[in-house]
C-alpha positions as CSV (number, residue, x, y, z in Angstrom):
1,X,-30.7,20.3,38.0
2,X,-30.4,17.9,40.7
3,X,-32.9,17.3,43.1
4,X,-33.1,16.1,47.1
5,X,-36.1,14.7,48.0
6,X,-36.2,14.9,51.6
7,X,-38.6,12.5,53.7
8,X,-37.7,11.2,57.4
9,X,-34.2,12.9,57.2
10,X,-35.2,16.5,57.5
11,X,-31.8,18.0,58.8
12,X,-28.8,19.9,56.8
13,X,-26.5,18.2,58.5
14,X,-25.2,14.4,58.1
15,X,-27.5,13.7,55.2
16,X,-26.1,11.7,52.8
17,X,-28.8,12.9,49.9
18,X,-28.3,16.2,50.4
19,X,-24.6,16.1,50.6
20,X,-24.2,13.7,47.2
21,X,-26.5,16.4,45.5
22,X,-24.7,19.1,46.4
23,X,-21.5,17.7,44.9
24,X,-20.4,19.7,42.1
25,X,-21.3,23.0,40.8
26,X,-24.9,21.8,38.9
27,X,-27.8,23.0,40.6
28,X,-29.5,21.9,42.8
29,X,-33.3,21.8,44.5
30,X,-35.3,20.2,47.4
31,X,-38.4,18.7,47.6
32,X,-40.9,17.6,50.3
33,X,-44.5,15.8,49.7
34,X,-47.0,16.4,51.9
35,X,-49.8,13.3,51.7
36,X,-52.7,14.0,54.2
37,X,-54.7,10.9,52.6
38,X,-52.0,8.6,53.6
39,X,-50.5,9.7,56.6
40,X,-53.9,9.2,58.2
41,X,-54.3,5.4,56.7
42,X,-51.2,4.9,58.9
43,X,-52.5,6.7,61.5
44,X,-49.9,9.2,61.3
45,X,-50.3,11.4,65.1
46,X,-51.4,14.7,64.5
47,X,-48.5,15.9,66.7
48,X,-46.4,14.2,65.0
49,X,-47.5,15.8,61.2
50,X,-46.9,19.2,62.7
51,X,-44.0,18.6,64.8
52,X,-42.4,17.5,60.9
53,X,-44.3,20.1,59.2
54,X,-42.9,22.7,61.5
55,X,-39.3,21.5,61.1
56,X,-40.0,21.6,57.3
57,X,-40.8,24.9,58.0
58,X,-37.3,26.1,59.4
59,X,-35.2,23.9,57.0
60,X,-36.7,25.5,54.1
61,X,-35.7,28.5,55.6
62,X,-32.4,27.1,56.1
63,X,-32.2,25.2,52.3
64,X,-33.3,29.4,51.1
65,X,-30.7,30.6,53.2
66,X,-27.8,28.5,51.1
67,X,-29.8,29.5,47.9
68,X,-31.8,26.3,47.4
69,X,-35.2,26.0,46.8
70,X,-37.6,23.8,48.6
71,X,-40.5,22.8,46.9
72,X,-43.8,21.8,48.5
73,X,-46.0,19.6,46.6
74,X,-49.5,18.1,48.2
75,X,-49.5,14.4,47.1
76,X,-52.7,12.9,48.5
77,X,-51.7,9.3,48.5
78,X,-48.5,7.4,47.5
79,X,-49.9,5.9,44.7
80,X,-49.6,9.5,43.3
81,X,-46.5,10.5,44.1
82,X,-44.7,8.9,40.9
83,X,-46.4,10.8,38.1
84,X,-47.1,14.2,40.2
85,X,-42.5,13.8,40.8
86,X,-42.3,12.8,36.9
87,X,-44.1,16.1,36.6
88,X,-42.0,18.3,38.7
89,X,-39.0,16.9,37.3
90,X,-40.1,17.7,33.6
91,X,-40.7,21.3,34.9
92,X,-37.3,21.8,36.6
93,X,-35.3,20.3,34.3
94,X,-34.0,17.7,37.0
95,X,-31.3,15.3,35.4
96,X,-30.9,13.8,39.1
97,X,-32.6,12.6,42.0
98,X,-31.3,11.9,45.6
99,X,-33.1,10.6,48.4
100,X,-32.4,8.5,51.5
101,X,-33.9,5.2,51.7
102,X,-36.8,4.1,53.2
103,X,-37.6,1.3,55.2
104,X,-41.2,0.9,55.3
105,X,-42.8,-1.6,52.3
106,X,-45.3,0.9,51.1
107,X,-43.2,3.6,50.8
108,X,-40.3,1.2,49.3
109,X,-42.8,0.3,47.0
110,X,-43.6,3.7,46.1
111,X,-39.7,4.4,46.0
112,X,-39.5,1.4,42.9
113,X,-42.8,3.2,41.6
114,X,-40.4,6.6,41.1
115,X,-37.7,4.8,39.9
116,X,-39.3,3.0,37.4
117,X,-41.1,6.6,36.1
118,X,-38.2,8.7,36.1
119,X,-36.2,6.6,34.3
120,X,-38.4,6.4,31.4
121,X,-38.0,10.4,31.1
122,X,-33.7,10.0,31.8
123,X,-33.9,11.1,35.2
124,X,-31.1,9.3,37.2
125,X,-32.1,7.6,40.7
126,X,-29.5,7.9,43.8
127,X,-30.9,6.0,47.1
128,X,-28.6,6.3,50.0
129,X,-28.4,5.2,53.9
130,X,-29.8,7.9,55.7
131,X,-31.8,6.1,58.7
132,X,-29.2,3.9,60.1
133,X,-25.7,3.6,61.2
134,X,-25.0,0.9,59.0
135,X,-27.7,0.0,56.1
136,X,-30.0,-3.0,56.4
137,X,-28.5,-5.5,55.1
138,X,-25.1,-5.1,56.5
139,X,-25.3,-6.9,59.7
140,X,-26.1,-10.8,58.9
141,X,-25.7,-14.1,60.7
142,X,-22.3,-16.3,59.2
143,X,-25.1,-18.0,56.5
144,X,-26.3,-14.7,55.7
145,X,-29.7,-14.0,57.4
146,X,-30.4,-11.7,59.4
147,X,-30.2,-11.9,63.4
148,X,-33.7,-12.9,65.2
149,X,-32.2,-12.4,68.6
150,X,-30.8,-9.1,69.6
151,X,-27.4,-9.7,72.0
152,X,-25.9,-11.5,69.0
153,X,-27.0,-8.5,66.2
154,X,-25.5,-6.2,68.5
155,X,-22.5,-7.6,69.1
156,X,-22.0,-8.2,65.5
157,X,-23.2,-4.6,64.4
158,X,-20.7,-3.7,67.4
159,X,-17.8,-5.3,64.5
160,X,-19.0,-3.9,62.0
161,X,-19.2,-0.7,63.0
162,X,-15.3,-1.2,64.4
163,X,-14.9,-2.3,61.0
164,X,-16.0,0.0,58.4
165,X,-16.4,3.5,61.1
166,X,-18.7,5.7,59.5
167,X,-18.6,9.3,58.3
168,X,-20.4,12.2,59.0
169,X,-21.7,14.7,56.3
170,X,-21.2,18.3,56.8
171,X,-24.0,20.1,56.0
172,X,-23.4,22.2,52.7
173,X,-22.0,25.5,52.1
174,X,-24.2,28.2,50.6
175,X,-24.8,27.4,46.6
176,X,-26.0,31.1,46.0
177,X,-27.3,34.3,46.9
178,X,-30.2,33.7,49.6
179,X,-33.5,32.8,48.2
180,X,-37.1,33.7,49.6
181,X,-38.9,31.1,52.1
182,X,-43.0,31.5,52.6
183,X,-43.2,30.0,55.5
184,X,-45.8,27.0,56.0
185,X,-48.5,28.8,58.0
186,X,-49.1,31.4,55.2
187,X,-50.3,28.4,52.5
188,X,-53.5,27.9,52.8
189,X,-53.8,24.7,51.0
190,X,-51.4,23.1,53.9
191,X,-53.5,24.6,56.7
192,X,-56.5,23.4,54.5
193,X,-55.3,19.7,53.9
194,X,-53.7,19.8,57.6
195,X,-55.8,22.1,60.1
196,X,-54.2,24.3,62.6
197,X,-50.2,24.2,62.3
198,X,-48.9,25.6,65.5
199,X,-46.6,23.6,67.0
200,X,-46.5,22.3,70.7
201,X,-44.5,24.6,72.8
202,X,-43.0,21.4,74.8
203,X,-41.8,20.1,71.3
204,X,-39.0,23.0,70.0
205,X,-37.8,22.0,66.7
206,X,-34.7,23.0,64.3
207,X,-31.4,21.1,64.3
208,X,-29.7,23.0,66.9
209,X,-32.5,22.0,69.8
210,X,-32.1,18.3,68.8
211,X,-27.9,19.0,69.4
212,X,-28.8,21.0,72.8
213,X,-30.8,18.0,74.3
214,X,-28.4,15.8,73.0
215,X,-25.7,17.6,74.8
216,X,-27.7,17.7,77.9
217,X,-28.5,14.0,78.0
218,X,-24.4,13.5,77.5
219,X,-23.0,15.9,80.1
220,X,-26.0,15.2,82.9
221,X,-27.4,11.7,82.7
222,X,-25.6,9.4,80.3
223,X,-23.4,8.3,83.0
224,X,-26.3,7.3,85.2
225,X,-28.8,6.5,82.6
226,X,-28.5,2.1,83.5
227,X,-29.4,3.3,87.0
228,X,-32.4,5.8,86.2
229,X,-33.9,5.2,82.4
230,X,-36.9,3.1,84.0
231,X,-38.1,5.6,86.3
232,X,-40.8,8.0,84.5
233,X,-40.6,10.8,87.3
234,X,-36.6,11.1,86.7
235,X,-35.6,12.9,83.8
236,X,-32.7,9.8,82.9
237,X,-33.2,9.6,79.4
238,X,-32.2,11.4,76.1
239,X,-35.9,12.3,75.1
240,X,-34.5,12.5,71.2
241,X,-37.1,9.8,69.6
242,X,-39.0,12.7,68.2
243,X,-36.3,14.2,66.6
244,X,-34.8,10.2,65.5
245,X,-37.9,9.6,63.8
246,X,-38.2,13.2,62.2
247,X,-34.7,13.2,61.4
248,X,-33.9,15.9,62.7
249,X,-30.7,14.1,64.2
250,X,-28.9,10.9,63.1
251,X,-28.1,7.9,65.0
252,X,-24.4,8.9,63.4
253,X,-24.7,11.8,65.0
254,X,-25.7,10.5,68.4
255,X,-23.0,7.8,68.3
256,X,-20.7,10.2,67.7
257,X,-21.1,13.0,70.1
258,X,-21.1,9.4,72.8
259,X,-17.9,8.8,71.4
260,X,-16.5,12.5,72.2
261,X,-18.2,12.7,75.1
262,X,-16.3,9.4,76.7
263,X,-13.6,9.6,74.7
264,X,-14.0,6.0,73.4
265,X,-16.7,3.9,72.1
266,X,-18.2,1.1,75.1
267,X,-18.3,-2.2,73.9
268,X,-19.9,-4.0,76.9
269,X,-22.1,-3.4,79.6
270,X,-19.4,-2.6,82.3
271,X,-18.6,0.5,80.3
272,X,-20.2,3.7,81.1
273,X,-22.6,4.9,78.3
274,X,-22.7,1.0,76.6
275,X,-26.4,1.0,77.9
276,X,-27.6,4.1,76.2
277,X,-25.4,3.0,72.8
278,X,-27.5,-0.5,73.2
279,X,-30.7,1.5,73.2
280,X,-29.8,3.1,69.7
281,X,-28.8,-0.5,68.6
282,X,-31.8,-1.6,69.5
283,X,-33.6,0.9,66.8
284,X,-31.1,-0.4,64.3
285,X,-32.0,-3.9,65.1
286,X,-35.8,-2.8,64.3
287,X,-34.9,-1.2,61.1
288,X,-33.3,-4.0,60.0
289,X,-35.8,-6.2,60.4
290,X,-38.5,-4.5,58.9
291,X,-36.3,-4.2,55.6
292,X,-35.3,-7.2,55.4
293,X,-38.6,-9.3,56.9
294,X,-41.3,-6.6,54.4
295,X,-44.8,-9.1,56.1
296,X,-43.7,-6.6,59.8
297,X,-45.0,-4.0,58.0
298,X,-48.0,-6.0,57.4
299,X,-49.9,-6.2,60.6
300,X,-47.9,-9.9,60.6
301,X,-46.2,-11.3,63.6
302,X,-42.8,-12.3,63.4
303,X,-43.5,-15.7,64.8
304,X,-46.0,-16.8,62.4
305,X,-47.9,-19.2,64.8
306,X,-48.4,-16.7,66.6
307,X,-51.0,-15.4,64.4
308,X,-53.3,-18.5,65.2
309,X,-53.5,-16.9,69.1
310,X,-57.2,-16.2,69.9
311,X,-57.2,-12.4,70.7
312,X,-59.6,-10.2,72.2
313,X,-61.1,-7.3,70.5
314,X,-63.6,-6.1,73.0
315,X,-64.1,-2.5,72.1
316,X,-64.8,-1.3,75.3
317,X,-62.0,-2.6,77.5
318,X,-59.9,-1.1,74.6
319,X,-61.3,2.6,75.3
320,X,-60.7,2.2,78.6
321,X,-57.3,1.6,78.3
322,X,-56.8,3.8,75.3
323,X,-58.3,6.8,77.9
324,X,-56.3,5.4,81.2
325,X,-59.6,3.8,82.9
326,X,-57.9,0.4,83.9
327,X,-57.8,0.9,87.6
328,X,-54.6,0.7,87.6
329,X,-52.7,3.6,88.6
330,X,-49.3,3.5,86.7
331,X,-50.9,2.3,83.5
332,X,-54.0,5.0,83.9
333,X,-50.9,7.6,84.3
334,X,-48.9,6.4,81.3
335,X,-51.6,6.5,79.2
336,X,-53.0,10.2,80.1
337,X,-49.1,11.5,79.7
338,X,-49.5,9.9,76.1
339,X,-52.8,11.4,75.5
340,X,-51.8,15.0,76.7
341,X,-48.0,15.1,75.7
342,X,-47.7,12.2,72.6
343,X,-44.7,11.0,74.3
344,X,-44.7,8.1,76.7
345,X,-41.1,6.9,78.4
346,X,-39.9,3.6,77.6
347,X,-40.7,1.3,80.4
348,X,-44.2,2.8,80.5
349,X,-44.3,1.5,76.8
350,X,-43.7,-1.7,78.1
351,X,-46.5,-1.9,81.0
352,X,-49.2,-0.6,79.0
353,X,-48.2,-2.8,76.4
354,X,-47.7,-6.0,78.8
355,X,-51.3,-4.9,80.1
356,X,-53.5,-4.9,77.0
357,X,-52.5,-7.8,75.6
358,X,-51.3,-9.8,78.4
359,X,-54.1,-8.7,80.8
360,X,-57.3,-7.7,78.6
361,X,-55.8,-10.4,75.9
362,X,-56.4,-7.7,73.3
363,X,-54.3,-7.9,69.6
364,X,-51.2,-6.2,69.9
365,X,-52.2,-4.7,66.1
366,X,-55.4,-2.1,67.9
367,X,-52.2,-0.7,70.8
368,X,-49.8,-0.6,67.5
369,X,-52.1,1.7,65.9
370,X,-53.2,3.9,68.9
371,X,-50.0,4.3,69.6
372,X,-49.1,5.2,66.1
373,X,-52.5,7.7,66.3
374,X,-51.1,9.3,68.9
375,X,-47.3,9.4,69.3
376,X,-45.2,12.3,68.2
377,X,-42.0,9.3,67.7
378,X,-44.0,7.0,66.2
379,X,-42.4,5.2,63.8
380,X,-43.1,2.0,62.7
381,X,-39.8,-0.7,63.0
382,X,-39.2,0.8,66.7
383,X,-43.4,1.0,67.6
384,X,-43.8,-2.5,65.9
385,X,-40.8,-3.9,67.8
386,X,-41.8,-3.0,70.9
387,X,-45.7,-4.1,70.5
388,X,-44.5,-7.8,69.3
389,X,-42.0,-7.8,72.3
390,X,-44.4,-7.0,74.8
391,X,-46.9,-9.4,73.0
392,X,-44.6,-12.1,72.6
393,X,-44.9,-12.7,69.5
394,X,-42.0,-10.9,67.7
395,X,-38.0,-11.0,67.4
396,X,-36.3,-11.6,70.3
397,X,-40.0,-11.4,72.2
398,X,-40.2,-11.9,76.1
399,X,-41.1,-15.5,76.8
400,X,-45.1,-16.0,76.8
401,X,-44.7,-16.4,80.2
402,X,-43.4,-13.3,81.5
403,X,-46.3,-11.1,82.4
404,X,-45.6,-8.0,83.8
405,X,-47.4,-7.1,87.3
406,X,-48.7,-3.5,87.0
407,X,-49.0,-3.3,90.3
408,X,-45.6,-4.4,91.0
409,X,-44.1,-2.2,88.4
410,X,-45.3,0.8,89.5
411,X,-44.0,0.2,93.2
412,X,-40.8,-0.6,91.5
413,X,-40.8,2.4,89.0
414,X,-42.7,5.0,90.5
415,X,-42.3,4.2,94.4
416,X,-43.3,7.0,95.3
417,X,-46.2,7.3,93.2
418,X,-44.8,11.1,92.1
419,X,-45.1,10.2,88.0
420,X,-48.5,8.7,89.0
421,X,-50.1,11.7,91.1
422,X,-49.0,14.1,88.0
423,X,-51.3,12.5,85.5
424,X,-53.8,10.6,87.5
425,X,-55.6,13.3,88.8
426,X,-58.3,11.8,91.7
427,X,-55.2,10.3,93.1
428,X,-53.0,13.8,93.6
429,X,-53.6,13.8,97.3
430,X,-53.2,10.1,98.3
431,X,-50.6,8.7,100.2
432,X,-47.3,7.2,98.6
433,X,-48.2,3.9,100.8
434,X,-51.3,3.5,99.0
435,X,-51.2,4.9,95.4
436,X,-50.3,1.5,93.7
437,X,-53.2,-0.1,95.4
438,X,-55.8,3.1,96.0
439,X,-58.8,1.2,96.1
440,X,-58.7,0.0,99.9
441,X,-57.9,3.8,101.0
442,X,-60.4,5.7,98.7
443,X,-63.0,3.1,100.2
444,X,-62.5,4.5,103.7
445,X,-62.6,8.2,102.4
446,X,-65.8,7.3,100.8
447,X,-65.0,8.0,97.3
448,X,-65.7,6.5,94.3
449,X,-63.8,9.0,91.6
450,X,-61.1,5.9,90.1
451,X,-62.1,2.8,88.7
452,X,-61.7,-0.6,90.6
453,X,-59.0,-2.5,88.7
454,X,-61.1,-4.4,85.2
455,X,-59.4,-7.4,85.4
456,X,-57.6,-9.2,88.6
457,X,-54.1,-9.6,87.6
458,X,-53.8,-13.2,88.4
459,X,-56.3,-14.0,86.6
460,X,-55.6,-12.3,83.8
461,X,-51.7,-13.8,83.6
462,X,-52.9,-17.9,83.8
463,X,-55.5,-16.9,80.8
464,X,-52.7,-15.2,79.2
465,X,-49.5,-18.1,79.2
466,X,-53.0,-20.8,78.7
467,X,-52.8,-18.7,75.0
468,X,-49.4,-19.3,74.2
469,X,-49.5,-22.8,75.9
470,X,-52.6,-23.9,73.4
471,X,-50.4,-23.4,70.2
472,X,-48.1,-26.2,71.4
473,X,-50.8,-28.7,71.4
């Protein structure tokens, strides 16, 4: 018996585990480990947990379908996982285990953990690259590190990839007569370990809805997207991090249907589509470096001076950004959209990020892990990228003194305030000439129902490049 244990990759198609197990005529199973105890130490979003539970759902009904059995085993903890897996194995009769690597250091180390257990009982260990175009590793400076800058990794992963290509798996013809699927909502131990499992309506799974909104993004906005990814009220960009992170799609899959879709693979910025191929370079990039640099997933900058900076951890200017009481319309909104939808679009990332630790001065680790709390993408090379980026303090970081202006990037992101009215609620009826800067206008109408601004920006941006400044000295 051979046996796929399926983790971040749950999809049938282009999944190098399951396709290597399903080699040959032996038999085969599939596995997935629910851990409640540890998805909550790493603040695992409750969307997110049944946004993958629910896609775990259909592909066991899928797996049944082709006659092979998913098994469902609740693992509290990773520390666990190797002797309840020896276990299972023992009782199958599994001679073989597949499974696509991880990238994180604790579950690489519970990955050695397995390893080192099943071997003892003769079980065989395959680990392949399922999370990346090309595997960590691949994509080094000419002395063999790897890249701290981006435009040089991509332009070498760029190369690569015109080296090597890349192949992608079919997903794998029926191996029986159809089996039986319970589906998730009828165990009671999952609803017990997990609470209420029903899914959010605005967050269809299944294979085929990651493929439709892929297909969308390529016929209607890829074409566009350098023009209209950083404006929140246009609908410019792929919205496929949820199903990236689940995987539910693979980046070989997305580079692929580009390919089709243009005909060709861009290889600079003055070819349409390049932008958007950048942007999924960009999560390779991450990736990468959290493999290959294990303190990232550490709660360590990348820039280890960085660690001396004196950061804020004042509890109550973090709630009120957490719950989008700044004053500060277009980071209020972004951080209500995140609240109520666990998504937030990219350049919103980046303000609310530039404000809480370049404005309140608060660590970048406390946004990390609200983010993480709440985000139905969140995964941790792309959400710890982007906080050490904003905080200046990680690969390839904005310069210490490049402080985003709230204020300015809302007029330039939202001008007409339409992204901002949606979420920010007391400011639905205001003028566009005003809704950056309410304050003045909601004065004169004799209302006091949104915050005056809790820091003055100015301020805030000398205090912030004196931080970086003082670790010259």
């Amino acid at each position: 018996m051979k046996l796929v244990w399926l983790r971040n990759d749950l999809r049938l198609a282009d999944n190098p585990a399951l396709r290597h197990a399903c080699a040959g005529d032996e038999p085969v199973a599939a596995l997935f480990i629910i851990s409640p105890t540890q998805w909550r130490q790493h603040k695992m979003a409750p969307i997110r947990q049944r946004f993958m539970l629910a896609q775990v759902d259909v592909l066991g009904r899928e797996l049944a379908a082709l006659g092979i059995p998913l098994h469902l085993l609740r693992v509290e903890t990773f520390a666990e996982v190797p002797a309840a897996l020896a276990d299972l194995c023992r009782e199958q009769g599994v001679t073989q285990l597949y499974a696509n690597q991880a990238i994180e250091i604790d579950e690489q180390r519970r990955d050695h953990a397995v390893s080192a257990a099943l071997v003892e009982q003769g079980v065989g260990c395959h680990w392949l690259n399922g999370c990346c175009v090309l595997p960590p590793g691949r994509v080094l400076t000419g002395s063999g590190e790897m890249f701290k800058v981006f435009t040089p990794f991509s332009r070498a992963w760029l190369k690569a990839l015109d080296e090597e290509g890349f192949v992608i798996h079919r997903a794998p013809a029926p191996r029986g007569e159809p089996l039986p699927w319970q589906p998730l909502v009828e165990r009671a131990w999952v609803d017990e370990a997990l609470g209420e499992l029903t899914p959010d309506p605005r967050w269809l799974v299944g294979e085929a809805e990651a493929r439709r909104r892929l297909n969308d993004f390529l016929e209607q906005a890829v074409l566009d997207y350098g023009e209209t990814r950083d404006f929140p009220a246009i609908a410019g960009t792929s919205v496929l991090s949820p199903y990236l992170a689940a995987g539910i799609i693979s980046p070989r899959q997305c580079v692929a249907a580009l390919q089709q879709r243009l005909g060709y693979r861009p290889q600079s910025k003055a070819q349409p589509g390049f932008v958007w191929l950048n942007e999924l370079i960009w999560r390779e990039f991450y990736r990468h470096l959290l493999v290959l640099i294990p303190t990232l997933s550490m709660n360590r900058p990348f820039k280890p001076e960085t660690a001396d900076l004196p950061w804020s951890w004042d509890p109550d200017a973090f709630a009120a950004w957490c719950e989008g009481r700044t004053g500060y319309p277009i980071v209020d909104a972004a951080m209500r959209c995140l609240n109520t939808t666990g998504w937030m679009h990219n350049r919103l990332r980046m303000i609310v990020a530039s404000f809480l630790t370049k404005d309140l001065h608060i660590h970048w680790r406390l946004g990390e892990d609200y983010f993480m709390s709440r985000l139905i993408d969140g995964d941790l090379a792309a959400n710890n990228g982007g906080w050490q980026w904003a905080a200046g303090t990680g690969a390839d970081a904005a310069p210490y003194f490049r402080v985003f202006n709230p204020t300015t990037q809302g007029q330039r992101f939202d001008p007409q305030g339409e992204f901002i009215r949606t979420w920010v609620t007391e400011l639905a009826d205001i003028p566009a000439a005003y809704v950056h800067q309410p304050h003045d206008w909601l004065r004169l109408k004799g209302r006091q129902d949104y915050p005056a601004p809790m820091v003055d920006h100015a301020v805030a941006r000398v205090r912030a490049i004196e931080m970086f400044r003082s670790l010259e000295k």
